[in-house]
PDB file of N, CA, C, O and CB in Angstrom:
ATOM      1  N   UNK A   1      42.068  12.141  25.379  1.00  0.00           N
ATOM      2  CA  UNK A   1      42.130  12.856  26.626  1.00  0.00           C
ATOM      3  C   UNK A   1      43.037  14.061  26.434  1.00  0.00           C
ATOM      4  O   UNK A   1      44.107  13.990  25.830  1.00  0.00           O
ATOM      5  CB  UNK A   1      42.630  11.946  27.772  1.00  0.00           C
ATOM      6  N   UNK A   2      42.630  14.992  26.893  1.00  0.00           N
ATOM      7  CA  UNK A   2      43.061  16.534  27.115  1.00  0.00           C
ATOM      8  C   UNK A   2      43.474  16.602  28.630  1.00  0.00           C
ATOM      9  O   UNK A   2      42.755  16.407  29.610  1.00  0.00           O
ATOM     10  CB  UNK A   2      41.731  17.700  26.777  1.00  0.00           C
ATOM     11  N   UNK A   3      44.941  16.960  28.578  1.00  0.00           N
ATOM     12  CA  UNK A   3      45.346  17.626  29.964  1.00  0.00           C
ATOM     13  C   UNK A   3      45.618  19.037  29.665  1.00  0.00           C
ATOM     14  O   UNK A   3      46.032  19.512  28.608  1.00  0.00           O
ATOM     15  CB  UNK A   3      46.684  16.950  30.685  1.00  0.00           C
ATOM     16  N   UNK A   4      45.281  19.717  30.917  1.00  0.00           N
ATOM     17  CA  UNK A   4      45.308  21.729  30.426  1.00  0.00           C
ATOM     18  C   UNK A   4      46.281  21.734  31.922  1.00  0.00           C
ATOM     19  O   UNK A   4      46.011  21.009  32.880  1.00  0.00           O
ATOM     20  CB  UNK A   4      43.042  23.172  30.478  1.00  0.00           C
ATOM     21  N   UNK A   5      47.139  22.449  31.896  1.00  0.00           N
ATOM     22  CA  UNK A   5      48.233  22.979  33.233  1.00  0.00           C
ATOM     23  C   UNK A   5      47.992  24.241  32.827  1.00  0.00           C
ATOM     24  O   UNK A   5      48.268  24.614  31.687  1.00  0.00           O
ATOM     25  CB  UNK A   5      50.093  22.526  33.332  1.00  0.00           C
ATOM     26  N   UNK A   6      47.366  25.136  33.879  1.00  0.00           N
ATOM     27  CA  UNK A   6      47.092  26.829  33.631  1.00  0.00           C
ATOM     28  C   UNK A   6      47.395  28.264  34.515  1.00  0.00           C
ATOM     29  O   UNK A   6      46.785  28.728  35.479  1.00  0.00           O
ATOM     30  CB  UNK A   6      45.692  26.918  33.538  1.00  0.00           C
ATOM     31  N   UNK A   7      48.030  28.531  34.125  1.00  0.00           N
ATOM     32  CA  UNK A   7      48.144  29.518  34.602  1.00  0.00           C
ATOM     33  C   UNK A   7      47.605  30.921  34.812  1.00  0.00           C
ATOM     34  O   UNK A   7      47.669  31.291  33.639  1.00  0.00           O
ATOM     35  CB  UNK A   7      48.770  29.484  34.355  1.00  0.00           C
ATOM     36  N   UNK A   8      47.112  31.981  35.480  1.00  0.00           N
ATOM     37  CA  UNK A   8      45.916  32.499  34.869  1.00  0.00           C
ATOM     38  C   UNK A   8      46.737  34.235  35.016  1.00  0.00           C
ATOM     39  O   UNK A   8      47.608  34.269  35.885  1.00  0.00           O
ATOM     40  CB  UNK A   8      44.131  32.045  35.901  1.00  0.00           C
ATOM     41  N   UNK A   9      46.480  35.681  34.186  1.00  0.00           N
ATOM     42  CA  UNK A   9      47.178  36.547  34.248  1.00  0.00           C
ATOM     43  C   UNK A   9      46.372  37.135  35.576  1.00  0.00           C
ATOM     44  O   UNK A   9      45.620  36.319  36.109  1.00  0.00           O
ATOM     45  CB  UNK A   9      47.361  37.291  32.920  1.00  0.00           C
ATOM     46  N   UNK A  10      46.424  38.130  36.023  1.00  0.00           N
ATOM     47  CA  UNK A  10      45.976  38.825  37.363  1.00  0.00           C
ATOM     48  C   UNK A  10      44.619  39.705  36.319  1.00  0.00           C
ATOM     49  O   UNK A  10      43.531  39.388  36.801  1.00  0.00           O
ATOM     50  CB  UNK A  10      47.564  40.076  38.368  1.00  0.00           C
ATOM     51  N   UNK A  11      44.462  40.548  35.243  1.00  0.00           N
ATOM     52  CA  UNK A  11      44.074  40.759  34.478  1.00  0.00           C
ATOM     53  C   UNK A  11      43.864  40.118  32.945  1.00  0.00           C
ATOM     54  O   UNK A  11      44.852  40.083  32.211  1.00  0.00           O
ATOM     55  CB  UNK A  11      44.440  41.478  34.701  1.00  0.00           C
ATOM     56  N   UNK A  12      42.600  39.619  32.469  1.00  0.00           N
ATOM     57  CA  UNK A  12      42.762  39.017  31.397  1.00  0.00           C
ATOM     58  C   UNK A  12      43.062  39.625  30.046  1.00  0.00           C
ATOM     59  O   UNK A  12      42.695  40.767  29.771  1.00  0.00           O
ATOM     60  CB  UNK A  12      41.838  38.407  31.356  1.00  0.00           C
ATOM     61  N   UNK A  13      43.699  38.893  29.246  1.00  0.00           N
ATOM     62  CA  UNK A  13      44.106  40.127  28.220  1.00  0.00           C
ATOM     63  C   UNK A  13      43.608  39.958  27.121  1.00  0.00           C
ATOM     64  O   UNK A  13      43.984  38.988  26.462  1.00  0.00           O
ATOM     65  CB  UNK A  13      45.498  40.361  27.913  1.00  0.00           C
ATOM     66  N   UNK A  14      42.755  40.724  26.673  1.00  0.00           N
ATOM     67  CA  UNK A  14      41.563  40.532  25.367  1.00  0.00           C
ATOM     68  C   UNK A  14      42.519  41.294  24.243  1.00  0.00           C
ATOM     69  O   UNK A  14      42.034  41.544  23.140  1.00  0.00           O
ATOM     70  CB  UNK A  14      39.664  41.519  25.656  1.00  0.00           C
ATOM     71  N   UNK A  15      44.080  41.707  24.595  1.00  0.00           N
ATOM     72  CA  UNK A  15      44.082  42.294  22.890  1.00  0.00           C
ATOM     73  C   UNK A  15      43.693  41.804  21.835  1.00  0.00           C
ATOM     74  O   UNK A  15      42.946  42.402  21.060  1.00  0.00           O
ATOM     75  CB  UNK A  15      45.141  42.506  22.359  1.00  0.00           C
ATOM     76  N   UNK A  16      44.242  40.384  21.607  1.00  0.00           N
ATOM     77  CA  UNK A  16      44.071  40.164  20.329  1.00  0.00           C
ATOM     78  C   UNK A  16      42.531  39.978  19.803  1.00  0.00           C
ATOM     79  O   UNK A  16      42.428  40.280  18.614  1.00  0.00           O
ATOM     80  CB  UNK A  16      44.878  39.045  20.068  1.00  0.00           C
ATOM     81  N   UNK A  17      41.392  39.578  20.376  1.00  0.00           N
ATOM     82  CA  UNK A  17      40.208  40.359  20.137  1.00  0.00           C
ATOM     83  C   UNK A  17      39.445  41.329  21.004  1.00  0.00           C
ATOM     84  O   UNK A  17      38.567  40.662  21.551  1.00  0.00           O
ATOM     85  CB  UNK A  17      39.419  39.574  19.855  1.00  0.00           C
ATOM     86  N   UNK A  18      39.370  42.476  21.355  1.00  0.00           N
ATOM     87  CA  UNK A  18      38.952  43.217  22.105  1.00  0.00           C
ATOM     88  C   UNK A  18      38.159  43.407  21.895  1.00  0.00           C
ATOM     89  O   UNK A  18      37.951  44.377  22.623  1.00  0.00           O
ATOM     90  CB  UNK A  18      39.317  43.934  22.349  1.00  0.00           C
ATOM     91  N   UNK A  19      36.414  43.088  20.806  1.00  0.00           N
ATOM     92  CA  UNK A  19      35.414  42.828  20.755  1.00  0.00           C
ATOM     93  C   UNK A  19      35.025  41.832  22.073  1.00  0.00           C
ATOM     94  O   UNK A  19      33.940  42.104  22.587  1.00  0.00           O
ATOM     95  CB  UNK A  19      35.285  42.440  19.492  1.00  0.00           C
ATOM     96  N   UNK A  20      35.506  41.120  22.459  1.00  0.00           N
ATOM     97  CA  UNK A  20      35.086  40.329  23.681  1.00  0.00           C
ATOM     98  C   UNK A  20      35.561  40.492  24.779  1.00  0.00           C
ATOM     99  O   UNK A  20      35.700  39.685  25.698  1.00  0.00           O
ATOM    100  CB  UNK A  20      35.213  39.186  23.601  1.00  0.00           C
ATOM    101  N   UNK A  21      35.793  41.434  24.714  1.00  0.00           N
ATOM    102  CA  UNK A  21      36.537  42.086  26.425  1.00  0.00           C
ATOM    103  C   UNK A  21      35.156  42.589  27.003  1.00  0.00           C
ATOM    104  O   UNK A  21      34.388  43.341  26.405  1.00  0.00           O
ATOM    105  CB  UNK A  21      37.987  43.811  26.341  1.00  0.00           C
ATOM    106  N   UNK A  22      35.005  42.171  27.986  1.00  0.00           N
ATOM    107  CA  UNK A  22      34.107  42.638  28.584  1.00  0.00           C
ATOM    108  C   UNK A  22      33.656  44.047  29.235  1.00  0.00           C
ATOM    109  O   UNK A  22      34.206  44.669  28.327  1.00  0.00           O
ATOM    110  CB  UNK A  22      34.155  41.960  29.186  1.00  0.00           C
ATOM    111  N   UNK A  23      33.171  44.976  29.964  1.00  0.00           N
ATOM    112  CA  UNK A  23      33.401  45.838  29.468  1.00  0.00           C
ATOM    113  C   UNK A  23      33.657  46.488  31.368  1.00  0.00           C
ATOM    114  O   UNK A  23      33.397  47.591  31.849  1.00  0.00           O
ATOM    115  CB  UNK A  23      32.250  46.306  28.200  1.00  0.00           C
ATOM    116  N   UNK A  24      34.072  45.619  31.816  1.00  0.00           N
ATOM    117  CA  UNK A  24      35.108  46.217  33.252  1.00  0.00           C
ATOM    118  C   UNK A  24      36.723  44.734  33.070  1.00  0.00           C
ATOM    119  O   UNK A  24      36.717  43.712  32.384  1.00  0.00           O
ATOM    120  CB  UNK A  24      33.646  45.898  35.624  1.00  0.00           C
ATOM    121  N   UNK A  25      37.480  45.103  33.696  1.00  0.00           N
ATOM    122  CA  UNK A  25      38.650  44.068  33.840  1.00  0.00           C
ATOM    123  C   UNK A  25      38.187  42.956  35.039  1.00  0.00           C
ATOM    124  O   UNK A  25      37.590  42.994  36.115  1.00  0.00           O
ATOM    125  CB  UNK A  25      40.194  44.937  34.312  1.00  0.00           C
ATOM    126  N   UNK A  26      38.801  42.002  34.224  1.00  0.00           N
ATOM    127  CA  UNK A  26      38.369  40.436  35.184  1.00  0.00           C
ATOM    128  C   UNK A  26      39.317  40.425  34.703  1.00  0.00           C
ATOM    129  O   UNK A  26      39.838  40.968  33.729  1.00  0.00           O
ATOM    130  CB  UNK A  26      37.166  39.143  35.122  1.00  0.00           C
ATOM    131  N   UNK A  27      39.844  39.064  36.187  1.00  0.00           N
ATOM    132  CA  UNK A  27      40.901  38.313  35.810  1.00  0.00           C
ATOM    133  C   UNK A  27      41.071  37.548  34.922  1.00  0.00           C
ATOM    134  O   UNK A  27      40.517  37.831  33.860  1.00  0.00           O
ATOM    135  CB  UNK A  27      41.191  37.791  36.472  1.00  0.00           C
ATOM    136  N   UNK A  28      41.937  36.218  34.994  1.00  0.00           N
ATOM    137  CA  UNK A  28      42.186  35.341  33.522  1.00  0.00           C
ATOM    138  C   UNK A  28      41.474  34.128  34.116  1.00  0.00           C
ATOM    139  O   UNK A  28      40.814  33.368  33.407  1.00  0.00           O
ATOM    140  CB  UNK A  28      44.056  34.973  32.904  1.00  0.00           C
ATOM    141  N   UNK A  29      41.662  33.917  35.800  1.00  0.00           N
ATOM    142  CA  UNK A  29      40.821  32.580  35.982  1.00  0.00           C
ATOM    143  C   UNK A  29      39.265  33.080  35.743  1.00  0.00           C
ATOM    144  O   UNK A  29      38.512  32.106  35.736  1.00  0.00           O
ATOM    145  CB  UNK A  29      41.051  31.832  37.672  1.00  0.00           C
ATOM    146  N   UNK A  30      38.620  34.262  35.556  1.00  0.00           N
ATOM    147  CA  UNK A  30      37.051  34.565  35.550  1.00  0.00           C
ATOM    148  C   UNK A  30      36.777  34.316  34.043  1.00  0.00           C
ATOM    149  O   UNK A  30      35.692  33.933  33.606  1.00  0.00           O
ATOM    150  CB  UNK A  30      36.575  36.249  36.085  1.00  0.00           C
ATOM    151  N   UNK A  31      37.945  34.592  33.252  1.00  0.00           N
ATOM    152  CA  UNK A  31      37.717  34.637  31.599  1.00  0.00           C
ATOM    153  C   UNK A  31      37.658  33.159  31.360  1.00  0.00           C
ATOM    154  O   UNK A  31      36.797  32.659  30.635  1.00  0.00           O
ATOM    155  CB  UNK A  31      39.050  35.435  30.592  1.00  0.00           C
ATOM    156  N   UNK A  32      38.536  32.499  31.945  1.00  0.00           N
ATOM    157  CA  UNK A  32      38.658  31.084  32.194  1.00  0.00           C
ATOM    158  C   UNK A  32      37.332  30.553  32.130  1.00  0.00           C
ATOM    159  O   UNK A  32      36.740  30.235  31.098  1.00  0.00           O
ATOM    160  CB  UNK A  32      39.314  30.756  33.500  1.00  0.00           C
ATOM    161  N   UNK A  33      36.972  30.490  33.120  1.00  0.00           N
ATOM    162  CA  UNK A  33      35.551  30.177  33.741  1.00  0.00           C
ATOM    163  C   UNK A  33      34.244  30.894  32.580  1.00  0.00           C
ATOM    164  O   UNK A  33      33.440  30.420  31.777  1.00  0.00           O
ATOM    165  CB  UNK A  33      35.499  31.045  35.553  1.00  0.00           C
ATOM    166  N   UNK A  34      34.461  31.691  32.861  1.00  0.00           N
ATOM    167  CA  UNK A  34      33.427  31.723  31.178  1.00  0.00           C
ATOM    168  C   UNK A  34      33.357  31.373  30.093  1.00  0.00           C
ATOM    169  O   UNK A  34      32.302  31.187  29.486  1.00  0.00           O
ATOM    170  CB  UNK A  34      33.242  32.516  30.596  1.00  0.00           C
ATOM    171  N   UNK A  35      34.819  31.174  29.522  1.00  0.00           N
ATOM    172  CA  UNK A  35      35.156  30.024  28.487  1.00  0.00           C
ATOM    173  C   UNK A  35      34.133  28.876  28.869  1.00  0.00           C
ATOM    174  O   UNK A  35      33.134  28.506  28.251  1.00  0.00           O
ATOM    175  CB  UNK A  35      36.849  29.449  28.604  1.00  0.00           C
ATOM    176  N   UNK A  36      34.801  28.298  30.368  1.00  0.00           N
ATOM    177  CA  UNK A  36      34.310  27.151  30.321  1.00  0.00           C
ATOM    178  C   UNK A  36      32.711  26.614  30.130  1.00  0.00           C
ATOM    179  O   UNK A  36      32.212  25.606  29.630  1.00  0.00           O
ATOM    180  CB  UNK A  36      34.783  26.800  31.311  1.00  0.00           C
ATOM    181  N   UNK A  37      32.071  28.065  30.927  1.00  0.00           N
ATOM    182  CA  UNK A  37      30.559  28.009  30.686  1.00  0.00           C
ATOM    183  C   UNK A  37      29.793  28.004  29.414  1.00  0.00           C
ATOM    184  O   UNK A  37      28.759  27.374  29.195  1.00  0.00           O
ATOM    185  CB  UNK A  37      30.073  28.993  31.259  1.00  0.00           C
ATOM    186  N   UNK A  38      30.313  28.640  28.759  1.00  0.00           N
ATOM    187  CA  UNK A  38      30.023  28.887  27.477  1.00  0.00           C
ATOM    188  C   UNK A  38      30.281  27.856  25.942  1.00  0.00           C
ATOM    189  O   UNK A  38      29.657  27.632  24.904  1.00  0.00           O
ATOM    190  CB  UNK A  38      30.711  30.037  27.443  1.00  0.00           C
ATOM    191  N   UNK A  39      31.947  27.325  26.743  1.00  0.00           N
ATOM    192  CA  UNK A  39      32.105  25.718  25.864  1.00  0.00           C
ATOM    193  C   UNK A  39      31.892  24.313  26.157  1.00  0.00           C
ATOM    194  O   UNK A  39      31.958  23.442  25.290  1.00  0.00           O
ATOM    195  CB  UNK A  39      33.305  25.482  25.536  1.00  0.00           C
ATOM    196  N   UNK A  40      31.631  24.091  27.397  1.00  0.00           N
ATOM    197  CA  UNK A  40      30.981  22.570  27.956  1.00  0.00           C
ATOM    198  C   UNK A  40      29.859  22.438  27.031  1.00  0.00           C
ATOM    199  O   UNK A  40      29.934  21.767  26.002  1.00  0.00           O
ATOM    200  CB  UNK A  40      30.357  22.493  29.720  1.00  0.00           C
ATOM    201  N   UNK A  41      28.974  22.983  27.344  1.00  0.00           N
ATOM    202  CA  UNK A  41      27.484  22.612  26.281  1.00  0.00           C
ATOM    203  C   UNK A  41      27.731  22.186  25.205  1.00  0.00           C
ATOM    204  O   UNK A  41      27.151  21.131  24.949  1.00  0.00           O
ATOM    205  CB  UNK A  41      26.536  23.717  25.836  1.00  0.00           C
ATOM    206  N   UNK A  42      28.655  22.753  24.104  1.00  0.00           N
ATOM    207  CA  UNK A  42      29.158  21.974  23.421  1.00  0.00           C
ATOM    208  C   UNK A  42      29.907  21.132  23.256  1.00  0.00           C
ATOM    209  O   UNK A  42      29.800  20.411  22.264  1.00  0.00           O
ATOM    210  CB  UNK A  42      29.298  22.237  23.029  1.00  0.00           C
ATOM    211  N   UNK A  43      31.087  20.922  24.341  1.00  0.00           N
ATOM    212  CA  UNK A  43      32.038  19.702  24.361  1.00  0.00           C
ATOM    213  C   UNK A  43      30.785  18.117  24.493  1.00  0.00           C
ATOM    214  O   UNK A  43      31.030  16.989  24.064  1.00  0.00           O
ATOM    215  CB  UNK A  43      33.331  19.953  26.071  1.00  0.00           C
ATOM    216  N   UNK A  44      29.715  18.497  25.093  1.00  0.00           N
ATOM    217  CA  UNK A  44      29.321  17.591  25.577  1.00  0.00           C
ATOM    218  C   UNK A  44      28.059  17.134  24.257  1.00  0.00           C
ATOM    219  O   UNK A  44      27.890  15.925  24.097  1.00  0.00           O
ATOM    220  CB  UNK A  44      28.953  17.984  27.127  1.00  0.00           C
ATOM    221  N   UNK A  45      27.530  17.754  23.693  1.00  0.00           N
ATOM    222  CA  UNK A  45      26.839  18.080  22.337  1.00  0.00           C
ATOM    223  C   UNK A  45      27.866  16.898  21.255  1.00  0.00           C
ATOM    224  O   UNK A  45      27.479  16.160  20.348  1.00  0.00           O
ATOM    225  CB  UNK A  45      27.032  20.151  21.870  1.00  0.00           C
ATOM    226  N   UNK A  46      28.687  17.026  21.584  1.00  0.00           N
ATOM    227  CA  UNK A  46      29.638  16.038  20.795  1.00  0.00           C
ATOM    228  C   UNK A  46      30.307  15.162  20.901  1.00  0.00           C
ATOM    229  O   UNK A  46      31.204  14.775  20.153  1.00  0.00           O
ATOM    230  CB  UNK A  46      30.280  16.315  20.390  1.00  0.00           C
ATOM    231  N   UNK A  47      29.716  14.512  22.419  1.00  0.00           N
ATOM    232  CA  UNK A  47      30.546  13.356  22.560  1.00  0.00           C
ATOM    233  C   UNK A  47      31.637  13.332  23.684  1.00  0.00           C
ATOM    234  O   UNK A  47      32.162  12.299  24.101  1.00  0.00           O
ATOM    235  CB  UNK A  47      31.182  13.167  21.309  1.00  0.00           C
ATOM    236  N   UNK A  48      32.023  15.118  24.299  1.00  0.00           N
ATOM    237  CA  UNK A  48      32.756  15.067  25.177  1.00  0.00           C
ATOM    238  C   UNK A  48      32.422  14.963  26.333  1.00  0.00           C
ATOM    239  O   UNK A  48      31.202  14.986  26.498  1.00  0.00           O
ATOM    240  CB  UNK A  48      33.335  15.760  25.105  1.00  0.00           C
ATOM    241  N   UNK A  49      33.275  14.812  27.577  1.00  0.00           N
ATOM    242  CA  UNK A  49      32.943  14.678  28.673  1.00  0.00           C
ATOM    243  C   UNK A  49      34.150  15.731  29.459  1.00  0.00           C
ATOM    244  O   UNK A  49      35.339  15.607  29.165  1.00  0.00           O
ATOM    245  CB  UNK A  49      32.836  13.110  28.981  1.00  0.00           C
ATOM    246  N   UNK A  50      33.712  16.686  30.405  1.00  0.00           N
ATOM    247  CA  UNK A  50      34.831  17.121  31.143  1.00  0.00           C
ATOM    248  C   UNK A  50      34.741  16.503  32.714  1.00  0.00           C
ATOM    249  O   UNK A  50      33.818  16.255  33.489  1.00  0.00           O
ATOM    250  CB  UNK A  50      34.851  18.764  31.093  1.00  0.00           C
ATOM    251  N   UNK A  51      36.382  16.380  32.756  1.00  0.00           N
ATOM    252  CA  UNK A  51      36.740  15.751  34.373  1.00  0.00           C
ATOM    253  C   UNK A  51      37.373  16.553  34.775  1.00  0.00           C
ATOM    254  O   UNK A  51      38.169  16.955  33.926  1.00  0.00           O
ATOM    255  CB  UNK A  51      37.504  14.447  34.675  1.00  0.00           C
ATOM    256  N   UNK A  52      37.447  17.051  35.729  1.00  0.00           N
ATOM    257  CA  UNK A  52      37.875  18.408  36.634  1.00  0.00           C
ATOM    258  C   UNK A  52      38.323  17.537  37.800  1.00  0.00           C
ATOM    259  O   UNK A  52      38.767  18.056  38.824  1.00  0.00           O
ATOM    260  CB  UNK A  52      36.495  19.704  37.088  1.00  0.00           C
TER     261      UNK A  52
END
């Protein structure tokens, strides 16, 4: 089991790869949230389960 406590920036901050910055500013809970869309399919591909 994974616990996450998060905090999110007002703007998300893509320096360290700025290939994936999208290409207007979102916040950190929207970057969040696309993480999440984008990595469930696989958490779950392998056995995981997310509880929210």
């Amino acid at each position: 089991m994974m616990s996450n406590l998060l905090r999110f920036r007002n703007i998300a901050d893509y320096s360290v790869d700025p290939e994936l910055a999208p290409s207007k500013d979102i916040s950190g809970r929207e970057a969040y949230q696309k993480y999440l869309t984008h990595a469930t399919p696989f958490l779950i591909e392998h056995g995981g389960s997310p509880v929210f």
